[in-house]
TIROTI-679204 format. One record per residue: residue in three letters; chain; y, z, x of N, C-alpha, C, CB in turn; residue number from 1. Coordinates in steps of 0.02 Angstrom, whole numbers, plus 50000, padded with zeros to 5 digits. Glycine has a CB too. Layout:
PT	aa	ch	n_Y	n_Z	n_X	ca_Y	ca_Z	ca_X	c_Y	c_Z	c_X	cb_Y	cb_Z	cb_X	i
PT	ALA	A	Y	Z	X	Y	Z	X	Y	Z	X	Y	Z	X	NUM
...
This chain:
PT	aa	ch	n_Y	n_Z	n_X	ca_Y	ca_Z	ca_X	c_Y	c_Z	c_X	cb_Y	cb_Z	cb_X	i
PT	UNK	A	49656	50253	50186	49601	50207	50176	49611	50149	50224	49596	50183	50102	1
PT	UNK	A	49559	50136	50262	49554	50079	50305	49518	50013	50291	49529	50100	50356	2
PT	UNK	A	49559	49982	50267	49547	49905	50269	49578	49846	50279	49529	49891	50228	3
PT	UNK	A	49513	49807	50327	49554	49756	50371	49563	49685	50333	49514	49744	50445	4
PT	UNK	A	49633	49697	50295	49650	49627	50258	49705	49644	50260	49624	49602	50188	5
PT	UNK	A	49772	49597	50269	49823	49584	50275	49846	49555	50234	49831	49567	50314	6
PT	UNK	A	49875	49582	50158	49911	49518	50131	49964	49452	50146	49933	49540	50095	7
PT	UNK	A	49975	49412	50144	50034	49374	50163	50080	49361	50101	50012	49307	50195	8
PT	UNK	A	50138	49356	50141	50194	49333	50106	50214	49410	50062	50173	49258	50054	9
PT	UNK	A	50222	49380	49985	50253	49433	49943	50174	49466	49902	50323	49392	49881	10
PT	UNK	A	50117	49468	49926	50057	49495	49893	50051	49566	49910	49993	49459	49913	11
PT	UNK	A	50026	49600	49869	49979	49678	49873	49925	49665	49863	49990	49737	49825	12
PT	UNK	A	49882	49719	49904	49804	49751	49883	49805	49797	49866	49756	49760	49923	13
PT	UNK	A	49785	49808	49787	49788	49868	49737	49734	49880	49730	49817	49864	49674	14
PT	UNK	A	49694	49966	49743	49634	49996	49702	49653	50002	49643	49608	50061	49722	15
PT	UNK	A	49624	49990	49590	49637	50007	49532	49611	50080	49514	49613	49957	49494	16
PT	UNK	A	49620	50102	49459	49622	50171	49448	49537	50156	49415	49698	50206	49391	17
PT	UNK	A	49516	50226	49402	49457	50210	49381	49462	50196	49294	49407	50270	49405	18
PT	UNK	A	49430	50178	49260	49422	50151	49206	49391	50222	49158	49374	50082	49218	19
PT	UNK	A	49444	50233	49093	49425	50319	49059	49365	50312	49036	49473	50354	48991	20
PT	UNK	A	49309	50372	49047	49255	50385	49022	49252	50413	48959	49227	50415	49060	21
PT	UNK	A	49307	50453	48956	49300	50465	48865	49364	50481	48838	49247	50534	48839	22
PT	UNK	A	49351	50469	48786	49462	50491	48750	49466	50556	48740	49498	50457	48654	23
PT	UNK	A	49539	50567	48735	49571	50619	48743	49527	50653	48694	49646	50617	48734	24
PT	UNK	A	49490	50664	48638	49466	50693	48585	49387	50722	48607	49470	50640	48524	25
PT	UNK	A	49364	50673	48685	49285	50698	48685	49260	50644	48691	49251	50736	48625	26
PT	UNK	A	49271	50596	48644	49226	50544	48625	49198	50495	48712	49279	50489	48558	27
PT	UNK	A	49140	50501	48725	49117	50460	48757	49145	50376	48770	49064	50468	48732	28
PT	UNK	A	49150	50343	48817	49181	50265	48788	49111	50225	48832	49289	50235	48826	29
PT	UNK	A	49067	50178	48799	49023	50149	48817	49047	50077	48876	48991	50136	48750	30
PT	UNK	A	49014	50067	48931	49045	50035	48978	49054	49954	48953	49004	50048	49043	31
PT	UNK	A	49041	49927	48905	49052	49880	48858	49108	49874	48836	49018	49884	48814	32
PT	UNK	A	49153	49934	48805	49204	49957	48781	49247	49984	48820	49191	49991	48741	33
PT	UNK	A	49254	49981	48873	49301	50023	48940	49362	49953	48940	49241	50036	49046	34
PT	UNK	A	49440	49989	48965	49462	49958	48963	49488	49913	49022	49483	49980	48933	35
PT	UNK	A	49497	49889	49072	49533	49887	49132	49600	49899	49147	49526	49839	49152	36
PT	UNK	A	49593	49945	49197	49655	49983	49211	49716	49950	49218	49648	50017	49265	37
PT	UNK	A	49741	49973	49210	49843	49930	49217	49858	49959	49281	49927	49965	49143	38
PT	UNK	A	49851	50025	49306	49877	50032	49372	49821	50044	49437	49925	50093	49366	39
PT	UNK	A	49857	50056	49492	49808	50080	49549	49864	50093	49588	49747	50027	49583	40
PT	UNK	A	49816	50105	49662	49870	50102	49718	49876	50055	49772	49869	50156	49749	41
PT	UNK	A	49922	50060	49786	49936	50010	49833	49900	50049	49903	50025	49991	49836	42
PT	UNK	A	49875	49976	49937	49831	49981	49991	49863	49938	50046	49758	49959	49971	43
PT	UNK	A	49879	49893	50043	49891	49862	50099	49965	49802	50068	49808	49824	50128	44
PT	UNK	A	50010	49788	50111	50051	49757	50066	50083	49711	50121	50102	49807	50023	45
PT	UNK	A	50100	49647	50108	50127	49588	50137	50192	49608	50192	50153	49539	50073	46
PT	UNK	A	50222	49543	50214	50286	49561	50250	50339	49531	50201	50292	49529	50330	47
PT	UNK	A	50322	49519	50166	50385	49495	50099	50401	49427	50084	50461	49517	50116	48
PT	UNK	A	50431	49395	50032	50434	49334	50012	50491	49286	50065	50454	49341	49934	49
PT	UNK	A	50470	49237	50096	50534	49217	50137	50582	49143	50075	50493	49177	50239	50
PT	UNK	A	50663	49160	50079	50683	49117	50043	50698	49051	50080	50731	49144	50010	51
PT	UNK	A	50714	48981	50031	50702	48935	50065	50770	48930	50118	50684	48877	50020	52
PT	UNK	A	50794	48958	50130	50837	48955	50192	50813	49001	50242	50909	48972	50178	53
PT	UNK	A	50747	49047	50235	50722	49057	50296	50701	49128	50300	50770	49039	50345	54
PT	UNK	A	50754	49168	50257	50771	49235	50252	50725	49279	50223	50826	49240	50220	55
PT	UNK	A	50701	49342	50242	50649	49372	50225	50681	49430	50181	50606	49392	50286	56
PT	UNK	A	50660	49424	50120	50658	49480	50089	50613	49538	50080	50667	49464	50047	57
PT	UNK	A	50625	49583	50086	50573	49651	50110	50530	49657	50032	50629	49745	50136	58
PT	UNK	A	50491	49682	50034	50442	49719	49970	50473	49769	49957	50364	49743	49982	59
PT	UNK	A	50463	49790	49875	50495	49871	49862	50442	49896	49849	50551	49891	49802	60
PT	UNK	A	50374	49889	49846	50323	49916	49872	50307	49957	49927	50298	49881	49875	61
PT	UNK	A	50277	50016	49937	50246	49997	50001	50182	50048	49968	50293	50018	50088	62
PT	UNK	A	50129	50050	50061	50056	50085	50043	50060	50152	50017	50010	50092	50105	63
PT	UNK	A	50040	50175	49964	50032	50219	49950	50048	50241	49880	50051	50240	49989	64
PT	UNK	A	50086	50177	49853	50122	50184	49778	50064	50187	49729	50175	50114	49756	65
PT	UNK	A	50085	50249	49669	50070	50215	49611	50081	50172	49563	50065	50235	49591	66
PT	UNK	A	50064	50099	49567	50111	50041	49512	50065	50036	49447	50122	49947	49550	67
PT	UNK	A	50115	49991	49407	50114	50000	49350	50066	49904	49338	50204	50026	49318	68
PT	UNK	A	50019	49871	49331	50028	49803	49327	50006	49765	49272	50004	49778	49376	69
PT	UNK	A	50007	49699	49237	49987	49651	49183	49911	49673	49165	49992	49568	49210	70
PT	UNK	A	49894	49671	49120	49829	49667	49105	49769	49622	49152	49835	49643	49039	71
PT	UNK	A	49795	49563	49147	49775	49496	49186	49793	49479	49253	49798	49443	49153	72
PT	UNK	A	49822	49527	49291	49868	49515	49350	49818	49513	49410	49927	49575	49358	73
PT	UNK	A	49825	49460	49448	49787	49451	49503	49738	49443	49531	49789	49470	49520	74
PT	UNK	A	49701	49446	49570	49628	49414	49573	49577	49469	49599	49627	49347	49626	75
PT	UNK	A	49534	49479	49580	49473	49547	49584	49455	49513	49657	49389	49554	49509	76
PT	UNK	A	49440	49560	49714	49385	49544	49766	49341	49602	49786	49417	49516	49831	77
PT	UNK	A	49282	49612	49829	49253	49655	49836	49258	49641	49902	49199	49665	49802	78
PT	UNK	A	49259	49724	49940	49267	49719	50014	49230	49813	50028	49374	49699	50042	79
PT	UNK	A	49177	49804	50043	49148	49866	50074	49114	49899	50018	49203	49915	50106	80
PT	UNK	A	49093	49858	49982	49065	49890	49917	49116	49909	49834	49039	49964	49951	81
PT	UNK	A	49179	49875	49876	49230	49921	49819	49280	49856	49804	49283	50006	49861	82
PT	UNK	A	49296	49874	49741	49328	49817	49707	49412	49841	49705	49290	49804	49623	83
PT	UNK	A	49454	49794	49727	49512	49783	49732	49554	49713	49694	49513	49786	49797	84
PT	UNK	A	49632	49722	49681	49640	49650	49651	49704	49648	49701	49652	49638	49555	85
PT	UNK	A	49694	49578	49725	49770	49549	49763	49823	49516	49722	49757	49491	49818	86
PT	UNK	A	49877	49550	49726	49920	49502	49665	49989	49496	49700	49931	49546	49576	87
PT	UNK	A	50023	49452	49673	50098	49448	49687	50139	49509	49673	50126	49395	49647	88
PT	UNK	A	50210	49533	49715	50233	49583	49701	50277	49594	49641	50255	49596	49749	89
PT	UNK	A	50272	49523	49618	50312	49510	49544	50263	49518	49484	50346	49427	49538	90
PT	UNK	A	50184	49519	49503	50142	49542	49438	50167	49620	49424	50049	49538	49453	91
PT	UNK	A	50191	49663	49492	50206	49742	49483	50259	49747	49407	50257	49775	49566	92
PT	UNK	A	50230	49776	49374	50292	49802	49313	50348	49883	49344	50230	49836	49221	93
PT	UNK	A	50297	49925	49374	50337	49995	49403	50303	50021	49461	50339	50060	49349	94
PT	UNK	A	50331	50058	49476	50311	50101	49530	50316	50189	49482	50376	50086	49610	95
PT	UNK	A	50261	50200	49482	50259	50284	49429	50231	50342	49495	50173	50282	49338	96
């Protein structure tokens, strides 16, 4: 996937997964009632957090992961019609 945004520092750009249309049983879920996803994938990812003596620590991220993240984690943007959230690499809970 091609898109031109660059996170900085220690941030990711995560697609989120799509949101379940119906439960495991059948049941339909009305888009009122949908939940927002906890994971996605990673799309584009920073050059890493620098510490205050200068030193760059790498991401254990990179493009292509499936992570695991907060309910509330990061900030929604739209870019090409499609919704993405940029967050810190410390909102990540896993890599699955």
């Amino acid at each position: 996937m091609d898109v031109n945004v660059k996170p900085l520092a220690d941030r990711v750009l995560v697609k989120p997964a799509a949101a379940e249309e119906k439960t495991k049983s059948g049941i339909i879920i009305p888009d009122t009632a949908k939940e927002k996803p906890m994971q996605g994938e990673i799309i584009a990812v920073g050059q890493g957090k620098l510490t205050e003596d200068g030193k760059l620590i790498a991401m254990q991220v990179k493009v292509g992961d499936t992570v695991l993240y907060g309910k509330y984690s990061g900030t929604e943007i739209t870019l090409d019609e499609n919704e993405y959230l940029i967050m810190r690499e410390s909102d990540i809970f896993a890599i699955i």
